[in-house]
C-alpha positions as CSV (number, residue, x, y, z in Angstrom):
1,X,7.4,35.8,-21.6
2,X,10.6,34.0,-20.8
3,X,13.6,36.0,-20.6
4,X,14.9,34.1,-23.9
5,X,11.9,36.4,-25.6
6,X,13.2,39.4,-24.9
7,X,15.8,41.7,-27.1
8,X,17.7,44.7,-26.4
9,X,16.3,47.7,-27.8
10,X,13.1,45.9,-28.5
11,X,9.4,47.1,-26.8
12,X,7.7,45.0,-25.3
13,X,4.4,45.1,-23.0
14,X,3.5,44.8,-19.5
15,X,0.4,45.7,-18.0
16,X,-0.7,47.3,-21.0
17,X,2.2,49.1,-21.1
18,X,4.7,49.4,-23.7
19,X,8.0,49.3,-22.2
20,X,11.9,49.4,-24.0
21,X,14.3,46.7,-23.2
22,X,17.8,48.4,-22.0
23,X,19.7,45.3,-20.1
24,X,19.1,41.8,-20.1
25,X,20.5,39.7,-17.2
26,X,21.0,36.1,-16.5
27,X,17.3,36.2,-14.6
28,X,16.1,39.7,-14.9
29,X,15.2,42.7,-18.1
30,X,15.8,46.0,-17.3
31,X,13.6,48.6,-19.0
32,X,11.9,51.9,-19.5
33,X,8.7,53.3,-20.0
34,X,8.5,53.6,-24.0
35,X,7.4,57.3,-23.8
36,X,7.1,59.7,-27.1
37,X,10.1,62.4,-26.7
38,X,11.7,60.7,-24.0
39,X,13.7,58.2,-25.9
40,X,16.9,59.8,-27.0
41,X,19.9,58.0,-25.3
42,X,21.6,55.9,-23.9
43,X,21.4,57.5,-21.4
44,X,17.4,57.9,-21.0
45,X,16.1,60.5,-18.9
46,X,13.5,57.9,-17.5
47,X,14.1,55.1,-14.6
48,X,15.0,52.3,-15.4
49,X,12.5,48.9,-14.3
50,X,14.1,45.8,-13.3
51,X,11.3,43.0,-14.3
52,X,12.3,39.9,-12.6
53,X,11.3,35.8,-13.1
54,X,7.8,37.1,-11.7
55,X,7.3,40.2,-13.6
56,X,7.9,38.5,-16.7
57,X,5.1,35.8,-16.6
58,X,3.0,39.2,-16.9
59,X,4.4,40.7,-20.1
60,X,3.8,39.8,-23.6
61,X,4.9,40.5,-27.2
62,X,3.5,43.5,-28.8
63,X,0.2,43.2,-31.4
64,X,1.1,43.6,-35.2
């Protein structure tokens, strides 16, 4: 995906993972693990991920 694909608040999927946008930057997405119960916030009592230029070559729209 380029970083142009991705929204705030959307899911999206990386190495089979389905992972919830929180921040988009100028070259990087910044998001969580998508995990049942654990998505009340801001703010998210998960990590966030910073996916950069690289990363994002790896993830992909989700199915359906």
């Amino acid at each position: 995906m380029k970083i142009n694909e991705f929204e705030k608040g959307k899911v999206f999927i990386c190495d089979k993972n389905p992972w919830l946008v929180t921040d988009i930057g100028s070259r990087v997405v910044i998001a969580i693990a998508a995990r049942e119960g654990w998505m009340s916030g801001p703010p998210y009592a998960l990590s966030e991920m910073v996916f950069d230029e690289e990363d994002q070559l790896a993830c992909s729209q989700p199915e359906g």
